[in-house]
C-alpha positions as CSV (number, residue, x, y, z in Angstrom):
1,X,12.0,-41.6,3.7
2,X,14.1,-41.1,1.0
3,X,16.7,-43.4,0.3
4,X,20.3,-42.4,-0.9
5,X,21.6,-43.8,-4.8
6,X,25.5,-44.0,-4.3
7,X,28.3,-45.8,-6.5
8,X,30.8,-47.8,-4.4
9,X,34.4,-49.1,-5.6
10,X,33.6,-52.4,-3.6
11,X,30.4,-53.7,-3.3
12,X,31.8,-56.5,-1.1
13,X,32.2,-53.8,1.6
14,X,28.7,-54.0,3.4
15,X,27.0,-56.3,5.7
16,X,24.2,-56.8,3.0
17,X,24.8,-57.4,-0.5
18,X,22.7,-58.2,-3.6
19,X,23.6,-59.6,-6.8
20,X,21.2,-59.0,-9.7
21,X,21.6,-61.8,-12.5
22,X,19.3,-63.3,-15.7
23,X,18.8,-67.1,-16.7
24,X,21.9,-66.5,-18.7
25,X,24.2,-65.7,-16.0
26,X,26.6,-68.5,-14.6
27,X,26.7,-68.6,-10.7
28,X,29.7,-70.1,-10.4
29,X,31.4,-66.8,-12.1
30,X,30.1,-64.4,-9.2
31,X,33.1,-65.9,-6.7
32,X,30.6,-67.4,-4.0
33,X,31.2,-70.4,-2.4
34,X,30.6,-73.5,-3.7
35,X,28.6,-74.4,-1.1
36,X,26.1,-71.0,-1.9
37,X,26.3,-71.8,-5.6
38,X,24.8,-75.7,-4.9
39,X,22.3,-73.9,-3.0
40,X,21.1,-71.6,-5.1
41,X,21.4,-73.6,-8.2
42,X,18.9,-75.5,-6.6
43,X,16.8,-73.1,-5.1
44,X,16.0,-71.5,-8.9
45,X,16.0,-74.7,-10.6
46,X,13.5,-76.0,-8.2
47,X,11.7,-72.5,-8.8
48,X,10.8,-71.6,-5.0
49,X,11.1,-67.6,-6.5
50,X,13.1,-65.5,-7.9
51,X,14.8,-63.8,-5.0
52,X,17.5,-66.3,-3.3
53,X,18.6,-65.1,0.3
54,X,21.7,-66.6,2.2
55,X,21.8,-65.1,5.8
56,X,25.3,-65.7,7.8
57,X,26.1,-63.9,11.2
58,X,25.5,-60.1,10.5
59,X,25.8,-60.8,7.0
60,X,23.6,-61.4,4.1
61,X,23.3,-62.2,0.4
62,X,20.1,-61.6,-2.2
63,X,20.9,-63.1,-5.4
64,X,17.9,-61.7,-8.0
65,X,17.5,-63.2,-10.9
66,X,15.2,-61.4,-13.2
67,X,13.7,-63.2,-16.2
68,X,15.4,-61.1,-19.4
69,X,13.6,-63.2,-22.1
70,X,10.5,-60.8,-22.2
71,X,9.9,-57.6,-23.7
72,X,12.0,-55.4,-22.5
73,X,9.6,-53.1,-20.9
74,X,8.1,-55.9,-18.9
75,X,12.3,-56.5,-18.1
76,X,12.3,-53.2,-16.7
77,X,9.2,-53.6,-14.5
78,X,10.5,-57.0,-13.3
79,X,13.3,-55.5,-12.0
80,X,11.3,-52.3,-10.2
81,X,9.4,-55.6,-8.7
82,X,12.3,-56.9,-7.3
83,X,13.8,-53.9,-6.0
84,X,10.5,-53.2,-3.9
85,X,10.8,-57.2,-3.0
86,X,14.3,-56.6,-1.9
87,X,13.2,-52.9,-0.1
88,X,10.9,-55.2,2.0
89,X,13.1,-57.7,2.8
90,X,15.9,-54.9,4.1
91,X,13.5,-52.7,5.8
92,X,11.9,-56.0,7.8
93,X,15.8,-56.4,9.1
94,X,16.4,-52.7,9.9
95,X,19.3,-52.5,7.4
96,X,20.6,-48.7,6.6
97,X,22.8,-49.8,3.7
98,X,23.3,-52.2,1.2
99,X,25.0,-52.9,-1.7
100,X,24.0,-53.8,-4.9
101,X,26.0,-55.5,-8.1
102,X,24.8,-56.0,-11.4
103,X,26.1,-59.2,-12.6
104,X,23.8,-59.7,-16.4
105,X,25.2,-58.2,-18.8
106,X,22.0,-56.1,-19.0
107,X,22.9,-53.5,-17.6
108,X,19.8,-51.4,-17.2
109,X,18.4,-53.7,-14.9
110,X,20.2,-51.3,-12.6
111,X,18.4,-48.0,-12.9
112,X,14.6,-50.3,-12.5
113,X,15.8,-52.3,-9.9
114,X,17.1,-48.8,-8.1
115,X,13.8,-47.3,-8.9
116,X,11.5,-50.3,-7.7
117,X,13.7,-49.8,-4.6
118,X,13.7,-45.8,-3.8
119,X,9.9,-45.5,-4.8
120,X,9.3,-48.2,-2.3
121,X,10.8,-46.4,0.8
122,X,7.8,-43.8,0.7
123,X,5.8,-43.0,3.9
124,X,3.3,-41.3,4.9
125,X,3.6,-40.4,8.9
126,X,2.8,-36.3,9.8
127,X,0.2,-37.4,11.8
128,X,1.5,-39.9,13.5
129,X,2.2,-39.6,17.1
130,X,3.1,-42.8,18.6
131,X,4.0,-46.3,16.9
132,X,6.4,-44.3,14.1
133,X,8.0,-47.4,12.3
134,X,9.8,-45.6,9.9
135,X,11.9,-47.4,7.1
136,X,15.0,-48.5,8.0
137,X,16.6,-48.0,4.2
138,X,18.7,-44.7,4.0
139,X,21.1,-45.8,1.2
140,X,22.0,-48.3,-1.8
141,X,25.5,-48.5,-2.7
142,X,26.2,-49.5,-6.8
143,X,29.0,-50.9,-8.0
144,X,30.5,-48.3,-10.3
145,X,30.3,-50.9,-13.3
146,X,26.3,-51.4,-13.1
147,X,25.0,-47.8,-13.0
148,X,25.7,-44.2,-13.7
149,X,26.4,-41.7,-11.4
150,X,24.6,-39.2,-13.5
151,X,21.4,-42.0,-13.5
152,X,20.9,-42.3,-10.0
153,X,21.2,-38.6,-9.5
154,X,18.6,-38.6,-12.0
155,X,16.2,-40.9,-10.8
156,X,16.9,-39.6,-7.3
157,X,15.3,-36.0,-8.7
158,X,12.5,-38.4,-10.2
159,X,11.8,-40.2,-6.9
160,X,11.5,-36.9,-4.9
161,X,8.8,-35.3,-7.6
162,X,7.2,-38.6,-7.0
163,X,7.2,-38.3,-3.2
164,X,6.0,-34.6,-3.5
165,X,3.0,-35.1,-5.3
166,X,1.7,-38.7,-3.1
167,X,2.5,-36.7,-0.3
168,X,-0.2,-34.0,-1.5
169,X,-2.4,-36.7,-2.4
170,X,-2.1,-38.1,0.9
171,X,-2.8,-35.0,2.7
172,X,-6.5,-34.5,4.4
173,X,-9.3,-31.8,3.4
174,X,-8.0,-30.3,7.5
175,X,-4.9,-29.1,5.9
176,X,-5.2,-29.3,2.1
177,X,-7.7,-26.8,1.5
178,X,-7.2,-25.3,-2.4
179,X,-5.5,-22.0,-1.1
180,X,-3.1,-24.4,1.3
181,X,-2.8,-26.3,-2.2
182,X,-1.9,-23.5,-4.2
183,X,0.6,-22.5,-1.3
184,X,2.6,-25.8,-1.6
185,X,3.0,-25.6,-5.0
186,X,3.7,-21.9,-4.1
187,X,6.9,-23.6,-2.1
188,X,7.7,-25.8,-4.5
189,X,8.1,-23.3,-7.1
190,X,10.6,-21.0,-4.6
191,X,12.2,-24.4,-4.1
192,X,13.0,-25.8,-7.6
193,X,13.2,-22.9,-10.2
194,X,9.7,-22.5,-11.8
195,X,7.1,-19.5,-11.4
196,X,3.8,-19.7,-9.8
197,X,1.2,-17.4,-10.2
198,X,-2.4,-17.7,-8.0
199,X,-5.8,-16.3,-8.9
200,X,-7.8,-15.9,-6.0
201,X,-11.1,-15.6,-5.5
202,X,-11.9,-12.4,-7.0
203,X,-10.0,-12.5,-10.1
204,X,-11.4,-15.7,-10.8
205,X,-14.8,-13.8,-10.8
206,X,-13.2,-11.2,-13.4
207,X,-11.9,-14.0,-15.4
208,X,-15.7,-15.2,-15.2
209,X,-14.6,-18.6,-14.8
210,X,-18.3,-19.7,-14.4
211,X,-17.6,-23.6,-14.0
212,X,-15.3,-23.6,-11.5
213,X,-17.7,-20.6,-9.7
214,X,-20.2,-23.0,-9.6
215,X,-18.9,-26.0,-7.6
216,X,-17.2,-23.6,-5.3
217,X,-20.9,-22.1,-4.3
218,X,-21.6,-24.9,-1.8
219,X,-18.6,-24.2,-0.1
220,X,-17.0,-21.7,2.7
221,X,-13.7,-22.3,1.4
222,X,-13.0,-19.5,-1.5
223,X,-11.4,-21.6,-4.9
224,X,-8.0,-21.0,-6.3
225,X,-6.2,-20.9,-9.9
226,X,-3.0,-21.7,-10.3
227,X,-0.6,-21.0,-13.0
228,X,3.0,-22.9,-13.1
229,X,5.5,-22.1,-15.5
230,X,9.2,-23.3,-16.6
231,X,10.7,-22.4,-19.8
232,X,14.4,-22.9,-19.7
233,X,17.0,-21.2,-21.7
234,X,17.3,-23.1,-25.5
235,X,13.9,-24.5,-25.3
236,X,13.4,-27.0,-28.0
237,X,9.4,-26.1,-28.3
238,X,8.6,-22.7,-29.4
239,X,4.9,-23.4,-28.3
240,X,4.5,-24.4,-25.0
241,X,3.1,-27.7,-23.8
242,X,0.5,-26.7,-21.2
243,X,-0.5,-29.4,-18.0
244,X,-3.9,-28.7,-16.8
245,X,-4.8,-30.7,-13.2
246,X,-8.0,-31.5,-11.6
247,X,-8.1,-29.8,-8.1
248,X,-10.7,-30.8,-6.4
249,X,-9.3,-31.0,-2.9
250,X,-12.4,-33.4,-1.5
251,X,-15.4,-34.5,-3.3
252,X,-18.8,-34.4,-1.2
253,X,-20.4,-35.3,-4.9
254,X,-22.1,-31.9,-3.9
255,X,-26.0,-32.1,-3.4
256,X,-25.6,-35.0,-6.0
257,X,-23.8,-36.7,-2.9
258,X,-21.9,-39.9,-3.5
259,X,-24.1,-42.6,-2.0
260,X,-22.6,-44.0,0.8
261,X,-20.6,-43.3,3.5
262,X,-17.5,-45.1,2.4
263,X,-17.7,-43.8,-0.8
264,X,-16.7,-40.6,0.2
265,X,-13.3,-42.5,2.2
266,X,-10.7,-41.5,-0.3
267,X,-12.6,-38.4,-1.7
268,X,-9.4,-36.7,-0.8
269,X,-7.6,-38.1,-3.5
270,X,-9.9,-36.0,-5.6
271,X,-6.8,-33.8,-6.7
272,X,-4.1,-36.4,-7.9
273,X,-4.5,-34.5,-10.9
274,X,-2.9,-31.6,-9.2
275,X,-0.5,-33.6,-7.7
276,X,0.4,-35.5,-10.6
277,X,1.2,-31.8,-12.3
278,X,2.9,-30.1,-9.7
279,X,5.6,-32.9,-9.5
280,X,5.8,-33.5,-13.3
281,X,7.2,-29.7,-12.7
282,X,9.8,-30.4,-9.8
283,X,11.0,-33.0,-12.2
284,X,11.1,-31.2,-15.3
285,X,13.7,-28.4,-13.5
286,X,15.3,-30.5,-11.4
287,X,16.2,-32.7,-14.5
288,X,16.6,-29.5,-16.4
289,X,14.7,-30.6,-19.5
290,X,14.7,-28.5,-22.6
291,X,11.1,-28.1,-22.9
292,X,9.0,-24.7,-22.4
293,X,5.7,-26.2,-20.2
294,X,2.9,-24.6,-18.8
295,X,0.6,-25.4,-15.8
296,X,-2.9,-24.7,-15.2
297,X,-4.5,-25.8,-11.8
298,X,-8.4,-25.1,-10.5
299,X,-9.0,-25.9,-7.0
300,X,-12.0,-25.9,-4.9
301,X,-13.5,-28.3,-2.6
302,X,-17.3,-29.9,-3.9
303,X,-19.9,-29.6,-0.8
304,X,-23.5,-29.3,-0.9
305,X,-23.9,-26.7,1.7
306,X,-23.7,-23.0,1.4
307,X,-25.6,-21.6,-1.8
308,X,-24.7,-24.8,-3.6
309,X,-26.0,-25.3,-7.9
310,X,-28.6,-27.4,-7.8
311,X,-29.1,-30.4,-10.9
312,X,-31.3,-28.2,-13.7
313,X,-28.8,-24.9,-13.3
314,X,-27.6,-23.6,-16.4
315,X,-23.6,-22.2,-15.9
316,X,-21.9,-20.2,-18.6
317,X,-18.7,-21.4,-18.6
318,X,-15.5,-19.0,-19.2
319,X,-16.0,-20.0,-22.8
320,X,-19.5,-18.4,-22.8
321,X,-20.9,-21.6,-23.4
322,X,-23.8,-22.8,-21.7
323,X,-24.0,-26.1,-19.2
324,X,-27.1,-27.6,-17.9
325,X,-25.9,-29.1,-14.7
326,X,-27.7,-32.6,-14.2
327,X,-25.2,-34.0,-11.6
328,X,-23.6,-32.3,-9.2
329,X,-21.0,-35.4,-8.9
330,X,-19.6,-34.5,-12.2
331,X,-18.0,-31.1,-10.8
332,X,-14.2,-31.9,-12.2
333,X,-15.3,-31.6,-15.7
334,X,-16.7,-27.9,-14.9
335,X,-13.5,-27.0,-13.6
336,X,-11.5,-28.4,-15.9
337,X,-13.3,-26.7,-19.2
338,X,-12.6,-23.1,-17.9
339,X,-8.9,-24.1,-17.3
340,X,-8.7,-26.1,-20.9
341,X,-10.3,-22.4,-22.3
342,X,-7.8,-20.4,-20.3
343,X,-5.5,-22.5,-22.3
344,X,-6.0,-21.6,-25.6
345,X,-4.2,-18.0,-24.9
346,X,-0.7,-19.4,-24.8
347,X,-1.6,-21.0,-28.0
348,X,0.1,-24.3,-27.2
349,X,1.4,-27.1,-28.9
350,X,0.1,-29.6,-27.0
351,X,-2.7,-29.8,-23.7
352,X,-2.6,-32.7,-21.7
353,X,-5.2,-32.9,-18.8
354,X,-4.9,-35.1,-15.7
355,X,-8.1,-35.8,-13.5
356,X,-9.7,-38.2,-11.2
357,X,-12.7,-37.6,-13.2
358,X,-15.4,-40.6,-13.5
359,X,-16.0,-44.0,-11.6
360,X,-16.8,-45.2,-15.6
361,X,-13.1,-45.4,-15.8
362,X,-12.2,-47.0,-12.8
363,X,-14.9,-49.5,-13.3
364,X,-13.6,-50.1,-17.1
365,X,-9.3,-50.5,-16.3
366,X,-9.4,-50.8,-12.5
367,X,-6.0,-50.0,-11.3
368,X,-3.8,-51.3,-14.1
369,X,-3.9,-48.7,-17.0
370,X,-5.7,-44.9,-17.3
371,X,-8.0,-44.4,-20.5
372,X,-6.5,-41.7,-22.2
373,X,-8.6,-39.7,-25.2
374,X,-8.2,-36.8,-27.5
375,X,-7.0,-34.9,-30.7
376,X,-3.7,-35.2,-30.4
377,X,-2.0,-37.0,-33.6
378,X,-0.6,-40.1,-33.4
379,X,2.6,-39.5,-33.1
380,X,1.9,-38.0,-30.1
381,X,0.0,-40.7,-28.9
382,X,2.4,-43.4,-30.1
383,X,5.2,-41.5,-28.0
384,X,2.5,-41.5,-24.8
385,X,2.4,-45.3,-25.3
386,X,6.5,-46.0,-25.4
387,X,6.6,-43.7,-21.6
388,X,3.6,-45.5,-20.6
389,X,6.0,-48.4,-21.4
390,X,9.1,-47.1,-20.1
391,X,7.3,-46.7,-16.7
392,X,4.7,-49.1,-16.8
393,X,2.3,-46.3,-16.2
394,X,0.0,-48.1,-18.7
395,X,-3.0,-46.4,-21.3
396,X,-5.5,-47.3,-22.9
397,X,-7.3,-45.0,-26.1
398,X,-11.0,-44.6,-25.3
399,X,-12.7,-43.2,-28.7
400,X,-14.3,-39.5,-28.8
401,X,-16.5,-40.5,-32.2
402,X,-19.4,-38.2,-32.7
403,X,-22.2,-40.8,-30.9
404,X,-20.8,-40.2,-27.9
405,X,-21.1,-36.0,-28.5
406,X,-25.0,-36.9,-28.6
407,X,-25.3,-38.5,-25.5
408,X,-24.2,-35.0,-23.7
409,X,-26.8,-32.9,-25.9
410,X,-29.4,-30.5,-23.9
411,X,-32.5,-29.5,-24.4
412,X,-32.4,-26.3,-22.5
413,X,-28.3,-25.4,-23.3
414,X,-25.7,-26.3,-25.2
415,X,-24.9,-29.2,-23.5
416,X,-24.8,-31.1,-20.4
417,X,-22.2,-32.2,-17.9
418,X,-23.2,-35.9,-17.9
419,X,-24.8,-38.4,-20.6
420,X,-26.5,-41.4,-19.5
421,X,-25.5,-45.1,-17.8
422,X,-23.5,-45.9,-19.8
423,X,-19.8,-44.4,-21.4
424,X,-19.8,-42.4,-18.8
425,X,-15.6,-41.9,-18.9
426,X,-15.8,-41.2,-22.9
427,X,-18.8,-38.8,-22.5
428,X,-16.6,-36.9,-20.0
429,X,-13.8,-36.3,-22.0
430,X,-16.5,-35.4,-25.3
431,X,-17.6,-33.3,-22.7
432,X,-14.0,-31.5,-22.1
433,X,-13.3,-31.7,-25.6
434,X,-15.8,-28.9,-26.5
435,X,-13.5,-26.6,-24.7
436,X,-10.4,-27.4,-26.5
437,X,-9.5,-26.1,-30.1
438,X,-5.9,-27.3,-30.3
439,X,-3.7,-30.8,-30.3
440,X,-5.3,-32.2,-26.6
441,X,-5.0,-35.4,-24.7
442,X,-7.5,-36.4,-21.5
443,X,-6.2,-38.8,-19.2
444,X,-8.7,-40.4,-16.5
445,X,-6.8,-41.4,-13.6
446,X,-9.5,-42.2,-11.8
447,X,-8.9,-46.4,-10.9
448,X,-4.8,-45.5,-11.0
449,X,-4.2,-42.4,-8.8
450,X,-5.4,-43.8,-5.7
451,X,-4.9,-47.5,-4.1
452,X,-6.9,-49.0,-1.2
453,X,-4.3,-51.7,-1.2
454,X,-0.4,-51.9,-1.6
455,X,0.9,-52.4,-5.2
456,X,4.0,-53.2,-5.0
457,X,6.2,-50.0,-5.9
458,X,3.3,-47.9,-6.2
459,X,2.3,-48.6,-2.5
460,X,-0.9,-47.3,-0.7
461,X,-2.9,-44.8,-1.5
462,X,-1.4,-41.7,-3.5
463,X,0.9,-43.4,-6.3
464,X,1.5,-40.3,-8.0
465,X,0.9,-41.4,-11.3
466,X,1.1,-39.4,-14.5
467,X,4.3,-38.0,-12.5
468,X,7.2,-40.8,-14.2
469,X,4.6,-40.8,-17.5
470,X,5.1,-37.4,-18.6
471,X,8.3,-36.8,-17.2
472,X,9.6,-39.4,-19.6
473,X,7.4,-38.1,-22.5
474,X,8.9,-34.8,-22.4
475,X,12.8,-35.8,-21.4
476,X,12.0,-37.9,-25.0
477,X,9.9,-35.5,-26.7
């Protein structure tokens, strides 16, 4: 459920009011009763938490105090922290509404806290049919002096791109087949103002896309292409920058089948990548950002029935290069290089690629950060790392040196689609990068994407990321 960002005259209004303060602010100033004040003066000094709560009749009061003597990125996150604290705490006493008043004289604690809040109200509950217990939350009220109208409409738009693409994470293999996939975004184009274009299965095989041919072959389920674009009027990039996303709509591992039976639980999630690019495109036109992007998506499901490549084929790839296939697991890499070849005709500026793509990179950042590799200078990458701050979607630069290129050699082709034991996640993207002839970045969202546990914010399962990452990349780029 989506919950409502509003700016009230008096926040004093509602049964349920929060204050956000910092170590600086004096609680005495905030016209509480003494009584409250003695109470939580002691509560924080005595440091119990950071959240102090004050429940009276059908009344209560949160005072937040947020530590503002860090970076301020880590500031910011404290404060999305909080609001998903405070989400919990309203939605586990059915509260609608609340209030909220920014008493530090840090003002932009606002926006995160709002943001920790809204992303926090997501559920997941169309196939539900009994026990609903939907969030309570429909709406936080600001005080006019602590936000923006113009913010919260903006992170609003943010938070729905963000639902959009969990939402398709979340969905199973029943329904999210790649042609259902391709109609969604379909939707989503009609919906928000960008164009969408799908190859089916028949001008794929014109295209000769032969990678993403190949891990469709197991399958009964024909694969899909799909091509987003937005260019808005007064573009400030006369190149576009072009979004490629991993589609794999369930991963078997093909008749290199994953290993056991629970490893195959969350094999839906196999197309965050998609996800992660169709809502970086409801936000980029909700938001209306000046930049000219470009979205390329293959989809197909990876099952080792059918007429399925076997380890030892040789594909030619839409490039005309040749792949021995030693692993039928490493399908999104064939997928991807056809689409990071398609590419190259829009001769863009910039390629950023966004895939659940190897347990090597889950295994080496876990949940907390994505490795991120490629060409791309480094201004570009520094910029990458301030909206990785900005959003606390954290990277990490894996290298592409040239020993890593050997490990992917072949004897019988031009190269392989997997090295050995070990760099498996670098190898992937060296892999990738043969494709590629102009300013590129590979992300590997592979331990961030997905999330067996609740994080906070982020929640369960689909988190979306990559959405808030390059959303903030290009509103600054």
């Amino acid at each position: 459920m989506t919950v409502q960002l509003l700016l009230c005259k008096d926040y004093t209004a509602f049964n349920h009011n929060i204050i956000l303060i910092d170590e600086k602010t004096k609680l005495s100033s905030l016209g509480l009763s003494k009584a409250i004040v003695a109470e939580a003066e002691n509560f924080f000094a005595d440091k119990v938490g950071n959240i102090f709560q004050q429940q009276y009749e059908s009344r209560s009061l949160s005072i937040v105090k947020i530590d503002a003597t860090k970076e301020e990125f880590k500031i910011q996150e404290a404060s999305r922290k909080a609001g998903n604290a405070l989400n919990k705490f309203l939605n586990s006493k059915q509260v609608k509404e609340a209030s909220v008043w920014n008493a530090s004289d840090k003002l932009n604690l606002t926006t995160a806290f709002a943001e920790g809040a809204a992303l926090s109200n997501y559920e997941f509950l169309k196939y539900k049919t009994k026990d609903k217990k939907t969030k309570s939350l429909t709406a936080l009220h600001f005080d006019a002096k602590s936000a923006s109208k113009k913010a919260l409409d903006d992170l609003s738009k943010l938070v729905a791109a963000n639902f959009f693409s969990r939402t398709l994470i979340n969905e199973p293999l029943s329904y999210l087949t790649a042609t259902q996939l391709s109609k969604e975004i379909q939707q989503a184009g009609k919906k928000n103002g960008f164009s969408v274009t799908v190859f089916d299965k028949k001008k794929i095989t014109a295209l000769e896309m032969g990678g993403l041919l190949s891990v469709n072959k197991g399958s009964i389920d024909p694969p899909t292409f799909t091509v987003l674009e937005y260019k808005p009027k007064g573009a400030k990039n006369k190149k576009p920058i072009v979004l490629v996303g991993k589609g794999v709509v369930y991963d078997t591992g093909g008749l290199s089948l994953k290993p056991t039976p629970n490893s195959m639980d969350m094999m839906k999630c196999d197309m965050s990548g998609a996800a992660a690019v169709a809502g970086i495109f409801i936000a980029a036109t909700q938001l209306k950002l000046p930049v000219h992007i470009v979205g390329l998506i293959p989809a197909t499901d990876n099952r080792p029935g059918g007429n399925a490549y076997v380890p030892g084929d040789v594909v030619t790839m839409m490039s005309g290069m040749n792949v021995e296939m030693l692993n039928a697991d490493a399908e999104g890499r064939m997928i991807l290089a056809d689409a990071l070849h398609y590419a190259k005709q829009y001769k863009p500026e910039l390629v950023f690629d966004f895939a659940t793509l190897t347990g090597a990179a889950k295994a080496a950042t876990g949940g907390v950060a994505s490795p991120f590799m490629g060409t791309a200078s480094e201004e570009v990458k520094s910029k990458l790392r301030t909206s990785a701050d900005n959003t606390y979607e954290r990277l990490i630069e894996f290298p592409l040196w040239d020993e890593y290129g050997e490990m992917i050699k072949s004897d019988v082709a031009d190269i392989k689609n997997v090295g050995g034991a070990e760099a498996g996640a670098i190898t992937a993207g060296k892999f990738l990068e043969h494709f590629t002839d102009y300013p590129w970045m590979h992300f590997d969202i592979a331990g961030t994407a997905y999330l067996m546990g609740e994080d906070g914010y982020r929640g369960k399962y689909g988190t979306a990321v990559g959405v808030r990452l390059i959303t903030d990349f290009l509103k600054n780029y």
